[in-house]
C-alpha positions in Angstrom: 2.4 -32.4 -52.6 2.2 -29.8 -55.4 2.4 -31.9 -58.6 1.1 -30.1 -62.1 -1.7 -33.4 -61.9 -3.1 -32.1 -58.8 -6.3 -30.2 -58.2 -7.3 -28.1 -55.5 -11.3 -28.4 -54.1 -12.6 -25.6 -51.6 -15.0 -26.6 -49.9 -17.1 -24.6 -47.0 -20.4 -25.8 -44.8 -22.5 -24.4 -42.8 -22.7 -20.9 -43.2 -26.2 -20.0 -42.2 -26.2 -16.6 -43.4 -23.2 -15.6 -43.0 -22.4 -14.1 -46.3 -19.6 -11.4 -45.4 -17.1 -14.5 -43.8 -18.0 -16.5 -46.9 -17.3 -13.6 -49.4 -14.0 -13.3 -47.6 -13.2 -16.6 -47.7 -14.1 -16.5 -51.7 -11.8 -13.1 -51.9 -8.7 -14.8 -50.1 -9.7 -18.0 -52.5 -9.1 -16.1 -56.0 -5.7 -15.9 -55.2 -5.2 -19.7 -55.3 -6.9 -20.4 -57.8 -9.2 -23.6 -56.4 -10.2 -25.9 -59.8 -13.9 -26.1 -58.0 -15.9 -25.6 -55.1 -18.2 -27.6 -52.7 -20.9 -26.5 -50.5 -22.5 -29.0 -48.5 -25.6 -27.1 -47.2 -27.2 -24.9 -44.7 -26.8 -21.8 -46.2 -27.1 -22.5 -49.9 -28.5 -19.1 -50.8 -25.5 -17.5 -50.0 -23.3 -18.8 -52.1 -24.6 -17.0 -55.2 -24.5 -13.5 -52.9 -20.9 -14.1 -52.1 -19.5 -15.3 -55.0 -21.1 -12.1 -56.6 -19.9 -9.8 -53.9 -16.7 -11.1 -54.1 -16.4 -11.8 -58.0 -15.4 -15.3 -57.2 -16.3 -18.2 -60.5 -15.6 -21.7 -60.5 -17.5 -25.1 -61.2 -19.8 -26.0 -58.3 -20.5 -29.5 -56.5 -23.6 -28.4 -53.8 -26.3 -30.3 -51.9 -28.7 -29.3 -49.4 -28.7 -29.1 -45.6 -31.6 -29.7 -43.1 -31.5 -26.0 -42.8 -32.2 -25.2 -46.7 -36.1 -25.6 -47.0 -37.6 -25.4 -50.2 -33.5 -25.4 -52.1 -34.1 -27.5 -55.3 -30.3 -29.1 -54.8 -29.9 -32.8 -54.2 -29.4 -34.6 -50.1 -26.5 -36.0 -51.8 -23.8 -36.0 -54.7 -21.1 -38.0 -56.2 -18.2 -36.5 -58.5 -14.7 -37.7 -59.8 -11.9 -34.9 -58.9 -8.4 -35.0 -59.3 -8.5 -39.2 -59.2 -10.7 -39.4 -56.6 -14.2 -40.3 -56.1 -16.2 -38.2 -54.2 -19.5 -38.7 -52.0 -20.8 -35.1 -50.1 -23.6 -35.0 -48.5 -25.0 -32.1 -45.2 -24.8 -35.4 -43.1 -28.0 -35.2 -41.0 -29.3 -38.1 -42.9 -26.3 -40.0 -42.1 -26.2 -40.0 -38.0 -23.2 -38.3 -38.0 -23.9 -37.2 -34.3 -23.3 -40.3 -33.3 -20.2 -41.7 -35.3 -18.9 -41.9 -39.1 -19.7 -45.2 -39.5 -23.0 -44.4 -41.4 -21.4 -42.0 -43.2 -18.3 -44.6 -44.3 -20.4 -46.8 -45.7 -22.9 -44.8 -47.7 -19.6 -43.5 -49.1 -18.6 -46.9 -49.8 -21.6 -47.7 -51.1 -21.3 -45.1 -53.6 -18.1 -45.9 -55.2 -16.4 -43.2 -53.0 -12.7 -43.2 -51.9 -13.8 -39.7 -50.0 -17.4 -38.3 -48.3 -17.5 -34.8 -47.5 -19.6 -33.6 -44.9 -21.0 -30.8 -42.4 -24.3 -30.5 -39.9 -22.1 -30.6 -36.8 -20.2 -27.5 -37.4 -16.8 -28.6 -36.2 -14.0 -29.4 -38.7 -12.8 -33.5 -39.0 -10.7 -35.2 -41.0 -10.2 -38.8 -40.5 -10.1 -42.1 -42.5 -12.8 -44.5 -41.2 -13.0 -48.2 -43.3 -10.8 -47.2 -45.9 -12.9 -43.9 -46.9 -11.5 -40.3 -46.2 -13.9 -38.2 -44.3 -13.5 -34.7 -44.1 -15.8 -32.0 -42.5 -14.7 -28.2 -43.2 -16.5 -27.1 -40.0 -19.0 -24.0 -40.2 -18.4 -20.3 -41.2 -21.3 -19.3 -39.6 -22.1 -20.5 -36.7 -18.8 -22.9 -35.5 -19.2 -25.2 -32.5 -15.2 -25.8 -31.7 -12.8 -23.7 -30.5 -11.1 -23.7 -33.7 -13.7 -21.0 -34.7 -15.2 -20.3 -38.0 -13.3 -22.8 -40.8 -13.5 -24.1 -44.3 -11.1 -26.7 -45.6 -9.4 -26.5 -49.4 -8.0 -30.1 -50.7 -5.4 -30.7 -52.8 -5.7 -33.7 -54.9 -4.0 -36.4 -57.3 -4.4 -39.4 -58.2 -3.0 -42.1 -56.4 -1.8 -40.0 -53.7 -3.3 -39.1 -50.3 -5.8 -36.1 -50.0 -3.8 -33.2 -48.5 -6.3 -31.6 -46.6 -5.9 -28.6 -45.0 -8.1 -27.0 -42.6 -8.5 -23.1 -42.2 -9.6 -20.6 -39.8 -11.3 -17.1 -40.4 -11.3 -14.8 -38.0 -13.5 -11.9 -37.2 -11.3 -9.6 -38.6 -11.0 -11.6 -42.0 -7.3 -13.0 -41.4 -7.7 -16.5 -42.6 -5.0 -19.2 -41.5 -4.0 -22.8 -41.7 -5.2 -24.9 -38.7 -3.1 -27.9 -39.5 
C-alpha cells in the first residue's frame, strides 16, 4: 500500500535514555518523511534532545511511562490519523504482562480501531477483538532477540495498517524486521 491518501506514523517506546539510537532513528526518519510521530513513554525527555540533535520536526502524539516521574504528559491519548482512530497508551496500567485483553478493550472503549503500546520492550503486532495492537519494542533497553526496534505505520482509510517493524543496530544500520 502506497496510496497518495495514506499517512505514515513513526512511532518509538521505551528508550530510557538512549538518546544517540533515537537521534539515529530520527536522522534515517527525515528521509521518509513520517506525517507525525508517537512516543509512548519511558524516556520522554529525550525526545526533545534527539529531535534537536538530529534536526528532526513533526507533529507529536506522546504519553507517559511508569518510568517518566514528574513528565506533565497524559497515561493516555486518543487521535484520528490517516482514517483510523487511535488509542496509545505506556501500557503498565493496562496488564499488558499478562495478555492484551485489557488493553483491547480500553481501546475499544475509547472509540479506537488501533492501541499503541510499550512497557514490555519487545515489538507486537497483532489484532485482538477486532482492535490492532501494535508495540514498537524498546530502543533502549530491548528484551527480544530482535534487538533495539521502533515501528513506522503506513495508514489509509479503510485499509489495513501496514505496520512495519524495524531494527537498529549498534552500529546505526536500521532495517525492516518484517
Amino acid at each position: 500500500m502506497s496510496s497518495a491518501m495514506s499517512k505514515k506514523l513513526l512511532v518509538v517506546s521505551d528508550t530510557h535514555g538512549c538518546v544517540a539510537a533515537l537521534a539515529a532513528v530520527f536522522n534515517w526518519a527525515k528521509r521518509i518523511p513520517p506525517d507525525a510521530a508517537v512516543f509512548l513513554g519511558d524516556g520522554i525527555e529525550d525526545v526533545e534532545q534527539a529531535a534537536s540533535q538530529s534536526a528532526f520536526a513533526c507533529p507529536w502524539y506522546k504519553v507517559r511511562g511508569n518510568g517518566d516521574w514528574g513528565a506533565l504528559a497524559q497515561d493516555t491519548a486518543g487521535f484520528d490519523f490517516g482514517g483510523w482512530r487511535f488509542f496509545i497508551c505506556h501500557g503498565h496500567r493496562h496488564d499488558v504482562y499478562n495478555g492484551k485483553q485489557t488493553l483491547a478493550a480500553a481501546a475499544a472503549t475509547h472509540g479506537a480501531d488501533a492501541a499503541l503500546f510499550g512497557h514490555t520492550h519487545v515489538p507486537f503486532w497483532k489484532n485482538i477483538a477486532g482492535v490492532t495492537l501494535v508495540n514498537p519494542g524498546s530502543l533502549g533497553r530491548p528484551r527480544s532477540s530482535s534487538g533495539a526496534t521502533f515501528a513506522l505505520i503506513e495508514c489509509a482509510p479503510e485499509e489495513p495498517l501496514n505496520v512495519g517493524l524495524w531494527r537498529i543496530d549498534y552500529a546505526g544500520t536500521i532495517r525492516l524486521l518484517n
